[in-house]
C-alpha positions in Angstrom: -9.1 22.9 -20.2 -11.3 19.6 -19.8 -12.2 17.9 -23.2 -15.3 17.6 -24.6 -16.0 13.8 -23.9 -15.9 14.6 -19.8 -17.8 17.2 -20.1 -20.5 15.3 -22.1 -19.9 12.8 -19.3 -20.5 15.0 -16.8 -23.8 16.7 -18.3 -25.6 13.2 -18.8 -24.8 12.0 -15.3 -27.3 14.8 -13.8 -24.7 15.5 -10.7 -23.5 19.2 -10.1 -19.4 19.0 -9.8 -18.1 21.6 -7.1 -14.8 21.3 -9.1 -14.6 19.8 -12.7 -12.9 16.2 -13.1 -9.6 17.1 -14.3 -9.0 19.2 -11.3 -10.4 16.2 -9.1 -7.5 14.2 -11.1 -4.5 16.6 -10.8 -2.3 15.3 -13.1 -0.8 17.9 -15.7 1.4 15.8 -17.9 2.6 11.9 -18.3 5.7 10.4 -19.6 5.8 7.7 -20.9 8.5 6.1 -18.2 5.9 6.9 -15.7 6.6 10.1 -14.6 3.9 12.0 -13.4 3.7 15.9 -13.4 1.3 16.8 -10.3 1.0 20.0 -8.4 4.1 21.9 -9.7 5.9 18.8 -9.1 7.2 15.1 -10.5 6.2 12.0 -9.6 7.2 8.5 -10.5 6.0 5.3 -8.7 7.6 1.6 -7.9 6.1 -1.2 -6.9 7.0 -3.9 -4.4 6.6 -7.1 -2.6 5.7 -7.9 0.0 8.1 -10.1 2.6 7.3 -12.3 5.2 7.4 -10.1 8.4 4.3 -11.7 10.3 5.3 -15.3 10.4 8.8 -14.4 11.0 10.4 -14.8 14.5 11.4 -12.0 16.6 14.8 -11.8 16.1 14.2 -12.2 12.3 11.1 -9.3 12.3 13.7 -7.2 14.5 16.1 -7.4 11.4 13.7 -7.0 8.9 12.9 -3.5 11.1 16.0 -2.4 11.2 16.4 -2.6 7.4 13.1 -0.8 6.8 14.1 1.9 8.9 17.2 2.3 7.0 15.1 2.9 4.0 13.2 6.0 6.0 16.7 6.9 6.9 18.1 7.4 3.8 14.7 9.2 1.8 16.0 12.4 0.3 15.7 15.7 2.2 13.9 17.2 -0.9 11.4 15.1 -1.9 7.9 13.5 -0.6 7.7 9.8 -0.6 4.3 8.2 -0.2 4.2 4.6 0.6 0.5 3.3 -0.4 -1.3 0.1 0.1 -3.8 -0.8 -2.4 -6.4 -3.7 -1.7 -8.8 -4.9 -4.1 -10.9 -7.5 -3.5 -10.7 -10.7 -5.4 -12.1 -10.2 -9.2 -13.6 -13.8 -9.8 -13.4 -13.6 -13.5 -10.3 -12.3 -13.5 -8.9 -15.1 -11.6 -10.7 -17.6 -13.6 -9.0 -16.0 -16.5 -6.0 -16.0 -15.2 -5.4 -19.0 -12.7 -7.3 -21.8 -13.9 -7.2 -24.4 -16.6 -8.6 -24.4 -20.0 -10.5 -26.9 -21.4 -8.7 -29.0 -24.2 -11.0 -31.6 -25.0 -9.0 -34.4 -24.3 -11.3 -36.7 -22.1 -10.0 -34.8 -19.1 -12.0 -31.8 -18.9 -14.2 -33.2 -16.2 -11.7 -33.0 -13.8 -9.8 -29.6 -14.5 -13.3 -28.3 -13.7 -13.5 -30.2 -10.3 -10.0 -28.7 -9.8 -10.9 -25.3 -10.7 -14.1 -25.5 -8.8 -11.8 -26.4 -5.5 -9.1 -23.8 -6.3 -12.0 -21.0 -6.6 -13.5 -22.3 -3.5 -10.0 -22.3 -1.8 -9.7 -18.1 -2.9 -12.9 -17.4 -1.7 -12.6 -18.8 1.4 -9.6 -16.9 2.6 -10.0 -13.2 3.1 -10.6 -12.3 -1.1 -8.2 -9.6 -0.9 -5.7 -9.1 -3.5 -2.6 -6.3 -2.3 -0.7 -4.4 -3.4 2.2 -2.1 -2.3 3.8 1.1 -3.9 6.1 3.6 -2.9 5.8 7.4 -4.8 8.6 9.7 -4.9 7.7 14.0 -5.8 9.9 16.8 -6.0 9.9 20.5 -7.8 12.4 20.4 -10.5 13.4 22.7 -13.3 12.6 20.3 -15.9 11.9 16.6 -17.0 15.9 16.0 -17.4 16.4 17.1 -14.2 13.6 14.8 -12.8 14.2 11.9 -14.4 18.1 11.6 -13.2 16.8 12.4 -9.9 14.4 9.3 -10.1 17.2 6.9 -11.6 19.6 7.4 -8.7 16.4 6.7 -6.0 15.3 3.9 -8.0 19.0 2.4 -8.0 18.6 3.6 -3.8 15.5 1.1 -3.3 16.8 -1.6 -5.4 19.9 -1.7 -2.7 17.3 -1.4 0.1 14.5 -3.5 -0.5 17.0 -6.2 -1.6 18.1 -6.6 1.9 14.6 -7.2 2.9 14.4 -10.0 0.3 11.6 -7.3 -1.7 12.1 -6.6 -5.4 11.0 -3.9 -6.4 10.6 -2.6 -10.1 9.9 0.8 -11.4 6.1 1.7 -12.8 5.5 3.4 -16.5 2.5 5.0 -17.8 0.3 2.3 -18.1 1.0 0.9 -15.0 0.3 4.0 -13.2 -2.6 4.7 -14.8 -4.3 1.2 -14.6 -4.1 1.6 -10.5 -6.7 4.9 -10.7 -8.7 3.2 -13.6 -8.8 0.3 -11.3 -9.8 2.6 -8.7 -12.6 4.6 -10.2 -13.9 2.1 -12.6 -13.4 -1.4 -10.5 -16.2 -2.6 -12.6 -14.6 -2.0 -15.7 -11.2 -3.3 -15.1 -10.3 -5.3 -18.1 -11.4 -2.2 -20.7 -8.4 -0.5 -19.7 -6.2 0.1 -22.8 -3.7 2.9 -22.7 -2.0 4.3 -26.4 -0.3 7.6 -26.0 0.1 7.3 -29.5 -3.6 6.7 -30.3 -4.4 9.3 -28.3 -2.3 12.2 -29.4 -3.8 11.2 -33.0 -7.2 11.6 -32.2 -6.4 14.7 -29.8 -7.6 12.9 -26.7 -7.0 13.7 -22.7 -6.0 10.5 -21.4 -7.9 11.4 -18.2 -10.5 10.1 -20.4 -9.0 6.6 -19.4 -9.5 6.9 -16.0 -11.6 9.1 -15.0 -15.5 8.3 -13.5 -18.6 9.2 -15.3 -19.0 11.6 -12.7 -17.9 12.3 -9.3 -19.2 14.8 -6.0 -18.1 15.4 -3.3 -20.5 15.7 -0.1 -19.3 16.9 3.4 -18.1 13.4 4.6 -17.8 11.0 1.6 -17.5 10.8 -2.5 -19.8 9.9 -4.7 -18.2 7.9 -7.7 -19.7 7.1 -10.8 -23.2 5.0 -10.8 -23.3 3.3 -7.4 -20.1 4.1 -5.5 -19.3 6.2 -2.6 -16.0 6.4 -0.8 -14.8 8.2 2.1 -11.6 9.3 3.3 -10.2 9.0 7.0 -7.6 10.2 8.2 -4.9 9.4 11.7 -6.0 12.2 14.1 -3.7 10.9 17.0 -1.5 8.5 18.2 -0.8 6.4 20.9 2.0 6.4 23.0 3.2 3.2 22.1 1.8 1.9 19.0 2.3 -2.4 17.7 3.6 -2.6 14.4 0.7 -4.6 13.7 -1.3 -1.7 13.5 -0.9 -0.9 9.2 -1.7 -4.9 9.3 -4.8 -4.6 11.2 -6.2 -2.0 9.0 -4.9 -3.6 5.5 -7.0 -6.8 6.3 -10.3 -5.1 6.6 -11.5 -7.0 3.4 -13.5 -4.0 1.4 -11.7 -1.9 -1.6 -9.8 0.7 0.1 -6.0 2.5 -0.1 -4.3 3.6 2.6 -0.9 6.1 2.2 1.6 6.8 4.6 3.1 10.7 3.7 7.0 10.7 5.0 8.4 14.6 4.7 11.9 14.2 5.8 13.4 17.3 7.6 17.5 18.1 6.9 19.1 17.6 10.2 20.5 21.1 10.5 16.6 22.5 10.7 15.7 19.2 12.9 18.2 20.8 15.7 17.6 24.0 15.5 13.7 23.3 15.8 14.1 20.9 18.8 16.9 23.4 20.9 14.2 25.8 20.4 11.6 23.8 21.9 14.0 22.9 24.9 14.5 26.8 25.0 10.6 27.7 25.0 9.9 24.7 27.8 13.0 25.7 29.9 11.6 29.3 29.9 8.3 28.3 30.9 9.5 26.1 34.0 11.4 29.2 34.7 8.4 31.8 34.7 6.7 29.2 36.9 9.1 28.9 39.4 9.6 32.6 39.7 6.1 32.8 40.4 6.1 30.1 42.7 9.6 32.0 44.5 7.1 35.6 44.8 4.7 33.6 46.6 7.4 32.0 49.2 7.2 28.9 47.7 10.5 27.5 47.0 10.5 23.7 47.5 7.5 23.7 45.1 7.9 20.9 42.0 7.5 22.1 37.8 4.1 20.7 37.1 3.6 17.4 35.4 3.1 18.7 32.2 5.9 20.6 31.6 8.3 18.0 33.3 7.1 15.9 30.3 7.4 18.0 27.9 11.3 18.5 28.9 11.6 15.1 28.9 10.1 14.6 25.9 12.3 17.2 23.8 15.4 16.1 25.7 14.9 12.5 24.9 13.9 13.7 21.1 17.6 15.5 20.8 18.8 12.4 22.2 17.7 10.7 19.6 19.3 12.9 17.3 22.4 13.4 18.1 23.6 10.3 19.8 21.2 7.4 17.9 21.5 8.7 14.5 17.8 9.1 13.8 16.0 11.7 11.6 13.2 13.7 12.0 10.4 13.5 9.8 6.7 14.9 9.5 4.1 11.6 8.7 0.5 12.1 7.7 -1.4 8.6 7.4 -4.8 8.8 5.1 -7.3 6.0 4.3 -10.3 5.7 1.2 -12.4 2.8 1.4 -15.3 2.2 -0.8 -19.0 1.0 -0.9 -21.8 -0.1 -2.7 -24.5 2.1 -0.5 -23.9 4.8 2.0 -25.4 2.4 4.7 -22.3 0.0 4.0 -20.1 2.7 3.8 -20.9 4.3 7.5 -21.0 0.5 8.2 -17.3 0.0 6.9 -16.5 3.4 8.8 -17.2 2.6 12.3 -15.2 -0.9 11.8 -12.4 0.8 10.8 -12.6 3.4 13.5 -12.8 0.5 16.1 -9.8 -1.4 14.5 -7.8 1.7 14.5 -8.9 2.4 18.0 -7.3 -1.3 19.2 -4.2 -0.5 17.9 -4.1 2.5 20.3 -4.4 4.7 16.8 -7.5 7.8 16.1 -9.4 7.8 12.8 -11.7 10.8 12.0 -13.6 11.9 8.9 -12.5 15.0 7.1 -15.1 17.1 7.3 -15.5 19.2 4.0 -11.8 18.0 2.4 -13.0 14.8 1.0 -11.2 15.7 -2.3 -8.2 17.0 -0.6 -8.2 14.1 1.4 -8.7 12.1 -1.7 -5.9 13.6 -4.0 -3.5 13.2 -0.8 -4.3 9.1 -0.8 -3.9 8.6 -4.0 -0.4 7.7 -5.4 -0.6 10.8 -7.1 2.5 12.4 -5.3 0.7 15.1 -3.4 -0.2 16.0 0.1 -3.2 18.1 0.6 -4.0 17.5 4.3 -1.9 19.2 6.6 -2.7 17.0 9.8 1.2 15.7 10.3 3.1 14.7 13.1 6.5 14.8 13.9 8.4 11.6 14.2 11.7 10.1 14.2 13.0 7.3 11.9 12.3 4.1 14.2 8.7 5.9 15.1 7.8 6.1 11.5 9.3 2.6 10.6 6.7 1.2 13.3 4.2 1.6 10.9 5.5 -1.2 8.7 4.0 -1.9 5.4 4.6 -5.5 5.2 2.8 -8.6 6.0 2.9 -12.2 4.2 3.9 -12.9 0.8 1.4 -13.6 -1.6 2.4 -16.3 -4.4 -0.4 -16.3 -7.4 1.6 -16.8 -10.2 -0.3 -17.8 -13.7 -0.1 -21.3 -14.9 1.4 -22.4 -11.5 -0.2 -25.3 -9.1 -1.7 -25.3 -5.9 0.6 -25.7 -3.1 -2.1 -25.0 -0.1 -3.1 -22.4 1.7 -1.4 -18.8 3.1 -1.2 -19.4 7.1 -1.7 -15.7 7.8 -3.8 -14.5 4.4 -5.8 -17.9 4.1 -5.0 -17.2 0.4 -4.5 -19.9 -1.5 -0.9 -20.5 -2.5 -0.2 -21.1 -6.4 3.3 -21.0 -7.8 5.0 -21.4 -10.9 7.9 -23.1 -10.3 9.7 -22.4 -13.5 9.6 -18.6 -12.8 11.8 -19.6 -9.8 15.3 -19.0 -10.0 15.8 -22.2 -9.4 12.6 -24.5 -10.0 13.6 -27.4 -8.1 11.9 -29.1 -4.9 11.3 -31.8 -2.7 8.6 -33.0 0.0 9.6 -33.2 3.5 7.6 -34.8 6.5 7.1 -37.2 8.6 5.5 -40.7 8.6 2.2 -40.1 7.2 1.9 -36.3 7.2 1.0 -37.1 3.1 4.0 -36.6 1.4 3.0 -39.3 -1.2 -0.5 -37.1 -1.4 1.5 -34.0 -2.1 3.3 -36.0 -4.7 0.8 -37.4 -6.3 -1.7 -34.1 -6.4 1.5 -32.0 -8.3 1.6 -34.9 -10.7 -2.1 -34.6 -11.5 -2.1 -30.9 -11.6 1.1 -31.4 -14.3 -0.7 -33.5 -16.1 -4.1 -31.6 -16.3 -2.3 -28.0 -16.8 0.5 -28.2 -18.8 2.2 -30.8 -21.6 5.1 -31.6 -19.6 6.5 -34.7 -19.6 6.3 -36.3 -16.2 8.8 -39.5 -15.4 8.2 -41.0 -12.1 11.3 -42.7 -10.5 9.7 -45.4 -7.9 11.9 -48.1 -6.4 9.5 -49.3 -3.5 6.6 -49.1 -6.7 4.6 -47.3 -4.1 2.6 -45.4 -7.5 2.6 -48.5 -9.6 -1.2 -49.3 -9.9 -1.9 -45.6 -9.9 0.0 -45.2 -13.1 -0.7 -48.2 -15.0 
């Protein structure tokens, strides 16, 4: 049963609610290791980094493929995964909170707020998107025991995987789980997030309480959340051919709050055979029917017709694929939210994204009456409420590669410049490095004394480190006297 707080919620925000807010938020149960029960089944999340697939070179992006499609290859038989990208756009105060400098009242404040006003023109300038990327793992089990070994042997799977791509990746708890939805229904309100199972169990609280809207409905073709929100969920209607793997890429940049999942159901290879013969069976027989028919009518030389000398070549090449190229077969479902400030921006935002996905040879549509559906199979929730899949095999879904550029944003770090491919600017901490050293390489007046010289006042203005400047040719000399 819902607790009385939603409810109060719920009657002061004036909205009739088809369904009531719990059931819009499915989740049963939480662990505290972040383990999710949803639908019958557990969930637990991790989350990873991103890699640099767009700058790489080809033979380098064609390794980086290879080891992503090993990944797909190896996803259990009995389990969902869910790969989600989350984008957020940039929360200004948040990264003033978090990236700039503080005033110290040393004489020197004057210029750490010239610096912060450049690094906050430098974020806004590039695409004011912040990323990130998770990957969701459900299955029916007996009981948490049962779940939770389950989960440890994955995890240790995806820590061997994503480690060849040069992606750490690091499990999710409670909090963390929960903070991605609050983030998600209450953007405005992201830093009064504040999770406690302990509180909450003392004062008999839901802690749906934490993350849930003030009120949410759901119309025929888009969501309306809270005070001045809608969203809308899309979903991949067909595909092309031949499809880039630029096309998640092209869709992740689109710079408005939105989540896109990718569903992978892997199918056991004993069932993937026996459903493709059949379909070689079923095509074969229908050539057959039309050529007798074609043999009554005296017409022997007479060819199959195109579409069923496709489809045989289609299923042939399929078995192929597994049997003799060790691929899997595996049902994929791809769903999209974005969100908006007005409904006018929102069908603005929709036809955009119907027109990128439409360049990269890929067919958004609406759902029509399963916004909520639609919206509980996006989330990284663990469950899949849309059945719109399509059948795939392990290279075909890999094509739809999560990865982009690497983001570095580290608090308390300097500015290095500018992403190439984000236009994001680049701040790192160089002590959170394995190993913190560097050096400047260039040629004749590229500014490698600049670059110098900038990291020495951003030292000097952020942090009390003791800075010791070896200069033989007393190039800095005047500068530091």
């Amino acid at each position: 049963m819902m607790n009385k707080s939603v409810n109060a919620r719920i009657e002061r925000s004036g909205f009739h609610i088809p369904r009531s807010v719990q059931q819009s938020i499915p989740i049963k149960r939480i662990y505290k290791d972040g383990i999710f029960e949803v639908g019958g089944k557990f969930s637990q999340t991790w989350k990873f980094t991103d890699i640099n697939y767009s700058v790489a070179g080809p033979e380098a992006q064609e390794e980086m493929f290879k080891a992503y499609c090993a990944i797909i290859g190896s996803l259990p038989n009995d389990a969902t995964t869910k790969i989600t990208i989350n984008n957020r756009c940039l929360n200004r105060q948040e990264f003033q909170r978090a990236m700039m400098m503080k005033a110290v009242g040393d004489g020197m404040d004057d210029y750490r707020g010239e610096y912060n006003r450049m690094l906050l023109e430098k974020a806004e300038s590039g695409n004011n998107i912040v990323q990130e990327k998770y990957i969701t793992v459900s299955l029916a089990r007996k009981n948490i025991e049962e779940a939770r070994t389950f989960f440890t042997r994955v995890g240790n799977d995806f820590i061997a995987g994503f480690g060849r791509l040069s992606s750490s990746i690091v499990e999710l708890d409670a909090d963390d789980r929960l903070r991605i939805l609050h983030d998600f229904f209450r953007m405005d309100k992201n830093a009064a997030f504040s999770l406690s199972l302990k509180q909450l169990m003392r004062h008999g609280h839901d802690f749906r309480d934490l993350i849930c809207p003030d009120s949410m409905r759901f119309r025929g073709s888009y969501i309306e959340i809270g005070e001045g929100k809608v969203a809308r969920v899309l979903f991949l209607k067909n595909y092309g051919s031949f499809i880039k793997d630029t096309a998640i890429k092209a869709l992740t940049e689109f710079p408005r709050n939105l989540m896109l999942s990718i569903d992978i159901l892997p199918v056991p290879t004993d069932q993937a055979m026996k459903d493709v013969q059949n379909k070689i069976l079923a095509v074969e027989t229908d050539i057959t029917r039309w050529q007798r028919r074609q043999n009554d009518n005296n017409n022997f030389s007479a060819q199959p017709p195109y579409d069923l000398t496709q489809m045989r070549e289609e299923t042939t090449e399929f078995l192929n694929d597994l049997t003799m190229r060790d691929q899997r077969m595996m049902h994929g479902l791809i769903t999209l939210v974005h969100i908006a400030d007005s409904l006018e921006q929102l069908d603005a935002d929709t036809d955009s994204i119907l027109s990128i996905g439409a360049g990269e040879k890929c067919e958004f549509a609406t759902l029509g009456w399963q916004q909520e559906d639609g919206l509980n199979t996006v989330l990284p929730y663990g469950l899949r409420r849309i059945d719109t899949i399509r059948t795939l095999t392990t290279e075909s879904t890999g094509i739809f590669l999560p990865f982009n550029t690497q983001e570095i944003r580290d608090t308390g770090g300097v500015y290095y410049g500018v992403n190439a491919i984000s236009r994001n600017p680049i701040i790192c901490n160089r002590k959170k490095l394995l190993n913190g050293n560097g050096f400047i390489l260039g040629v004749s007046g590229s500014g490698k004394s600049f670059a110098a010289k900038e990291e020495i006042v951003s030292v000097a203005l952020g942090t009390n480190d003791d800075i010791i400047v070896v200069d033989p040719e007393r190039e800095v000399r005047h500068e530091v006297a």
